[in-house]
N, C-alpha and C positions, 0 to 999 in steps of 0.2 A: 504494500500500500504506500501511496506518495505521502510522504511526511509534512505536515504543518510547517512544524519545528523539529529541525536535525540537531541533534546530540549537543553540538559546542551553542547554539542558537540563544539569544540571550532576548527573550520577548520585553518589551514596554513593562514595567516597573505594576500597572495596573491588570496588566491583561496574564503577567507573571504569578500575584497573587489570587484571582478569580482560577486558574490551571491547576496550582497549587492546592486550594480548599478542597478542589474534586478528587485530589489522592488522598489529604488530611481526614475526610468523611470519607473514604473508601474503606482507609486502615484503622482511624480512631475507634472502632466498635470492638475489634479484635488486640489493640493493644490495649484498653482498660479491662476486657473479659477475663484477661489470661489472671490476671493478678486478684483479681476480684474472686474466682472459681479458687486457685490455688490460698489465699487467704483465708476465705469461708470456709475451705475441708478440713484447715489445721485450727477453726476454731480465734483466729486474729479478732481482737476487739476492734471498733469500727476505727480510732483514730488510728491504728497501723496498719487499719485496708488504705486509709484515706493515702498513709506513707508509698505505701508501693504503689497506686495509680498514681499518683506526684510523680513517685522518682520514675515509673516505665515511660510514661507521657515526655520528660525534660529528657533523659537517656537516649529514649527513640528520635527525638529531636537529635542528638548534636551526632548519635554515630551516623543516621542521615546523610546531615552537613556533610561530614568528611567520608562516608561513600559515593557519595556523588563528587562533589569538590574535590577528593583524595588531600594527604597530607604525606608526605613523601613516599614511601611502598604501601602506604595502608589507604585503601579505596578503589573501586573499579572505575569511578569515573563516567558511571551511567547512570540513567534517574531509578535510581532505587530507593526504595520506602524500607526503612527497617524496624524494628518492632520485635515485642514479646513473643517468644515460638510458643505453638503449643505440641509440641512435640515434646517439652518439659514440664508438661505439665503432672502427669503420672507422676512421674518421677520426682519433682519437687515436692507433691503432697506423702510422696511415702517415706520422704527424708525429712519433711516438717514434721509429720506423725512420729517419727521417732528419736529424731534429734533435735528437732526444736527448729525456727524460721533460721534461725542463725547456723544450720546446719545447711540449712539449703545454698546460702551462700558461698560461704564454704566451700564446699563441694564444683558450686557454679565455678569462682575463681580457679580452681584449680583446674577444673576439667576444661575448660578455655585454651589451655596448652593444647587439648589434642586439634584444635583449628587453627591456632599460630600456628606449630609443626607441622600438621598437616598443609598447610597453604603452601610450603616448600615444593612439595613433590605432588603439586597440581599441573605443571605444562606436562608431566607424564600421563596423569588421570585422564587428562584433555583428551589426547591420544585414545582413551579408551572409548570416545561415545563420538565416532561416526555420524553421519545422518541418520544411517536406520534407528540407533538408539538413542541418538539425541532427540529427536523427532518423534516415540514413544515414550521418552521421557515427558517433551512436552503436553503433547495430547493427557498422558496421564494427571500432571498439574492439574489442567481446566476440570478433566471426571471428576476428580478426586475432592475437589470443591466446590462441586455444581451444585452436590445435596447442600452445602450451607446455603447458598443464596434461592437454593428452594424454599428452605423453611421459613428465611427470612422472608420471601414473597408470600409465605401463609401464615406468618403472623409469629414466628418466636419457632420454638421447636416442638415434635408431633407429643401431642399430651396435654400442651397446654393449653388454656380455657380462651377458646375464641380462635382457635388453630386451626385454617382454611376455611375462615367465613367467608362468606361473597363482599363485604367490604374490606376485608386485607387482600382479595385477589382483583378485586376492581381498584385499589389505590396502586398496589403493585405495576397494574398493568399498563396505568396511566404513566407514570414513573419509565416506565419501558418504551411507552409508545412516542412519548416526548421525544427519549433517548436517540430513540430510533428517526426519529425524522427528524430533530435537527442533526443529526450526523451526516443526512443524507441530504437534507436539500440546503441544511444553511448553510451560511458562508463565514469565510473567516474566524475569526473570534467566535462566533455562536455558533459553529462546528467544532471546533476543538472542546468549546465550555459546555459537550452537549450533555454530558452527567452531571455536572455541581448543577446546571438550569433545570435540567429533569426532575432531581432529587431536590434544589427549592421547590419548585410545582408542585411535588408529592409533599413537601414538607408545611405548606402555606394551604394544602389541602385537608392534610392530617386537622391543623389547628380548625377549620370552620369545622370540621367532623367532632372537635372535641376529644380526641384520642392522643393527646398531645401534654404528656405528665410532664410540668415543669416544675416541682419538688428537687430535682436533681441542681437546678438552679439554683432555686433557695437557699439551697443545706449547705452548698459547697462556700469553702472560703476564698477569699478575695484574694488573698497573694499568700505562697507557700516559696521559701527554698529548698533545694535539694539539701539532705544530710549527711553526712561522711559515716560508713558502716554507722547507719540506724539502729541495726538489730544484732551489732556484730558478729563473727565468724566463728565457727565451728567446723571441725575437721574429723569425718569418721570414714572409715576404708570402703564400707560396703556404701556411701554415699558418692563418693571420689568415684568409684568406679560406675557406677549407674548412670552418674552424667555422661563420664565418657564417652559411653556408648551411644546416648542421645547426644553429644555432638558429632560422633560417625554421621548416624544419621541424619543430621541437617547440614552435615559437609554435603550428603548428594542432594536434599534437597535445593538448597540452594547452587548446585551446579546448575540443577533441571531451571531454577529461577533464572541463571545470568545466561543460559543458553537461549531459553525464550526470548529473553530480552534483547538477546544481541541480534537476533532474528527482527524482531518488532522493530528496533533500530537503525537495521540494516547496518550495522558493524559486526566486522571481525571478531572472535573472541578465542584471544592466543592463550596459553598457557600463561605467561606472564602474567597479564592481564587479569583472568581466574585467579591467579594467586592473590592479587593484592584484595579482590573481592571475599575470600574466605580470610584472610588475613584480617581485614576488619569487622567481620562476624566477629571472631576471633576476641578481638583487641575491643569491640564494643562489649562484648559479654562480661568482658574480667571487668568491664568498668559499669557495666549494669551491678555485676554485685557488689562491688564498691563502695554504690549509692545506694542498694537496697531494691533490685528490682532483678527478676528472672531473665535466662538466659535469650540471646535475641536472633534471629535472624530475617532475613530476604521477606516482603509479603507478594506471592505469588496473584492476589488480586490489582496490585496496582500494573501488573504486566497488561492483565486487560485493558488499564486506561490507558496506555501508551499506543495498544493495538486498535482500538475505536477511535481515537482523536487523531491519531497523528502527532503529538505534541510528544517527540522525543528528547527535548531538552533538559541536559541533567540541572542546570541550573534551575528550573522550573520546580524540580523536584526538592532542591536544596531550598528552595524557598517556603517547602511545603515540611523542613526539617525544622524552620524556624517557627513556623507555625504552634507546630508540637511543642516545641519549648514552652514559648509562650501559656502554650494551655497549658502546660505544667504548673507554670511558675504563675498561672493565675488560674488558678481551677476552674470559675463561673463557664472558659470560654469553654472548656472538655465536657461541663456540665451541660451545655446546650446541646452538643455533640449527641450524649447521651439520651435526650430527648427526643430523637429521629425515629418515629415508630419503625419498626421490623420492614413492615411493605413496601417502605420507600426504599430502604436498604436495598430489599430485595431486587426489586423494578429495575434498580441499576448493576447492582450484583450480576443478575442473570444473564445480560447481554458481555458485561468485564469478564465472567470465568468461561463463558461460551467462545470468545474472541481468543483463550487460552487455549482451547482448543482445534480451532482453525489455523492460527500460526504452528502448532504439532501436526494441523494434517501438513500445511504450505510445507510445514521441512519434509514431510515424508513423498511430498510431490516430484522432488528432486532425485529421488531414488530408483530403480528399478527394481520391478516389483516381482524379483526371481521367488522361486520356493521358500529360498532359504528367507529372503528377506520377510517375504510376508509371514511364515514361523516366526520369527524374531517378533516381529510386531503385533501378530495374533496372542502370542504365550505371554509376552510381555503386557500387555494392558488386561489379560484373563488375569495375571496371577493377581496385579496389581489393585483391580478393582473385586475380586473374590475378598482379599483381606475387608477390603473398602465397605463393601456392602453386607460382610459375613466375618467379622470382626470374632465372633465367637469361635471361628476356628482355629485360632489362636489358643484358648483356654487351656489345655493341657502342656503346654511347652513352657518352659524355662521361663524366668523373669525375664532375662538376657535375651531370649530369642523374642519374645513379645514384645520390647520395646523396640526391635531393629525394625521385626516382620510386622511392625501395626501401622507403620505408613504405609500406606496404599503405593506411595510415589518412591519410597526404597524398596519396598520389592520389587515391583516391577524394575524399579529401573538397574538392582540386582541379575535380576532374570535374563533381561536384555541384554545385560553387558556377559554374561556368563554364555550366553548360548550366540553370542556375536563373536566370541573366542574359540568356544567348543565347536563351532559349527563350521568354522571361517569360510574361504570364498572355494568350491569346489569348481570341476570345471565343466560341471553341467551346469550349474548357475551362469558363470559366464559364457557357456554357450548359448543359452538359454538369451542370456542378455545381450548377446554381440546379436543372435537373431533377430531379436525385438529390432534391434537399433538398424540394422540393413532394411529390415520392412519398413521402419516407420520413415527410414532414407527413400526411399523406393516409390513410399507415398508421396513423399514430397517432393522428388521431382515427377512424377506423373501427375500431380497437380501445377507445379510451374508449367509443364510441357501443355499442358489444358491452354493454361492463362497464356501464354506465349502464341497459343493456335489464334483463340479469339479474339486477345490482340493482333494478330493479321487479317482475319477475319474482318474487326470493324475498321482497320487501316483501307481495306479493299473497297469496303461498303462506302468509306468517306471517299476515295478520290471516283468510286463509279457517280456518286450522287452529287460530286464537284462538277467533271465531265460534261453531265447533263444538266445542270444549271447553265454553263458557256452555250452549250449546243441549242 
């Protein structure tokens, strides 16, 4: 897709922050949740939930900054949104339950090392995901998130009271339908800004509906700073090692994140370059728990906004770092945030993780679609989305293998890399493929040889009908 705003693009100072708010609400629902959810299971009284949505909100703010902007090897340098993972979240309540919140930090800082270290020996990994599995990698991102921005479009999650009424899927829809049409016939400005304009609409909709809880406003306080180890550090072995292995796994998720991205971008994405992006996962984490806030990574929804707008400017994004602070360091403005009922969420949600999807088929378009490759890609989104939708089949296996195996997006993209090794390029594949490629040569010039006739054809018809105008 032709891009609005390319990468280095530095938009007008106005039209920079209106770009910006539309990632700010995209992420802000998923960086207050993660702390909120891990808070409430270990039992925090309300003024030390208040602590960790302060520090996740300022934290997700400045490691932002310096992913997009970069500060000498640490940042990718693309518009990325960074935030609380929930890939830590298991994990952090089974170390709050038994070592207390200050274990969980702990634990975070230290386990941070296996993403420094590992950000070394990323231009090798790189190497490892091809198209075929880069491009199932992707696809899997968009599945794997689709059910959130479902539920969000039917009003919270299945259970809860008022969950797929006809007015959360009539406001959701409207939200979508906005979405969808200024993307397509506005211009400028109101094409790029078609989700923050969609989600006002749904949001100035919610309010005459009356479904629009502003208590979250109220309660919250006016200016907050961050605090230096809040809840201080605790250090226990079976804690240290349980992180670790959740940050294994969002080393590959966020591969799957900067590979999309570099697609939606239309940039390169060398090894180098990966590194410095795990690198400050990495170096944001150890300084999330510093301040008191869970381990952070890549948000695979903001990729969507870059692939519906066109607005690939990392600066855009870094503005949208600042934003985050701000709300941190004055809560009222994260409290309004917090006020966006579910369907408006959703309305824009569904079109962002859907465009996740599309950009993993676009990379699988480039491929040739031998035996082997379509196996890789077939077994790779089964396995991927079996955990995804059937999470229970999990239940008998290890702690260890259940945190690795309960991402939808590390198995699979496990899967794919392992059967893109075991299987490699045989040479009935590439006979297979050198075939494809002679036929579809053969078409093509038996289709020029067409257009070549007809243009001689209407060459004859114009000088017999020149001819007889003289005569």
């Amino acid at each position: 897709m032709k891009l609005f705003y390319n990468v280095e693009d530095k938009p007008p100072v106005g039209a920079a922050i209106l770009l910006a708010l539309q990632h700010m609400l995209a992420a802000m629902g998923a960086i207050i949740a993660v702390p909120l959810v891990v808070g409430s299971a270990i039992g925090l009284p309300t003024d030390q939930m208040v602590i960790l949505v302060n520090a996740a909100l300022m934290v997700s703010g400045v490691v932002t900054i310096i992913q997009c902007k970069g500060v000498g090897p640490v940042g990718i340098r693309l518009p990325v949104v960074m935030g609380t993972s929930f890939t830590f979240v298991a994990i952090s309540i089974s170390i709050g339950l038994d070592a207390g919140v200050s274990g969980i930090f702990g634990a975070s800082l230290v386990g941070s090392l296996v993403m420094i270290i590992g950000s070394r020996f990323m231009p090798q990994i790189r190497k490892l995901f091809p198209p075929v599995v880069s491009g199932t990698v992707v696809v899997l991102i968009g599945l794997t998130i689709l059910p959130v921005s479902v539920d969000w479009f039917a009003g919270g999650f299945v259970g809860q009271e008022g969950y797929g009424q006809v007015r959360n899927l009539m406001l959701g829809l409207l939200v979508l339908v906005v979405v969808i049409v200024l993307s397509q016939v506005g211009k400028g400005i109101i094409s790029a800004a078609a989700i923050v304009i969609g989600m006002a609409v749904g949001y100035l909709t919610a309010i005459f509906m009356g479904i629009v809880d502003f208590s979250p406003v109220r309660d919250a306080a006016f200016f907050a700073l961050p605090e230096v180890m809040p809840f201080g550090l605790s250090f226990t072995v079976s804690g240290i090692i349980g992180m670790s292995i959740a940050y294994l796994v969002t080393i590959m998720e966020s591969t799957g994140d900067f590979l999309a991205l570099s697609d939606a971008t239309h940039t390169k994405l060398t090894g180098k370059k990966l590194s410095k992006g795990i690198l400050c996962d990495g170096v944001g984490s150890a300084l999330a728990s510093v301040f008191g806030a869970t381990p952070f990574s890549s948000f695979s929804q903001n990729v969507g906004i870059v692939s519906i707008t066109g607005v690939a400017s990392r600066h855009v994004v870094a503005v949208t770092g600042i934003i985050m602070l701000l709300a941190g360091m004055f809560p009222k403005l994260g409290g309004i945030v917090v006020t966006i009922p579910s369907p408006v969420l959703g309305g824009a949600g569904l079109v962002m993780f859907a465009m996740i999807i599309s950009a993993g088929i676009g990379i699988l378009s480039r491929i040739n679609f031998t035996k082997r490759n379509m196996l890789i890609i077939a077994v790779g989104v089964a396995s991927g989305m079996a955990v995804t939708v059937r999470p229970e089949i999990l239940t008998y296996l290890p702690d260890s293998m259940r945190v690795i195996l309960g991402s939808g997006i590390t198995t699979g993209s496990l899967v794919a890399l392992g059967l893109n090794i075991a299987l490699g390029i045989n040479r009935a594949d590439e006979a297979e493929s050198a075939q494809e490629k002679r036929e579809a040569l053969e078409e093509q010039i038996k289709e020029c040889e067409a257009c070549n006739r007809a243009l001689e054809e209407e060459e004859n018809l114009a000088r017999q009908q020149a001819e007889l105008e003289r005569n």
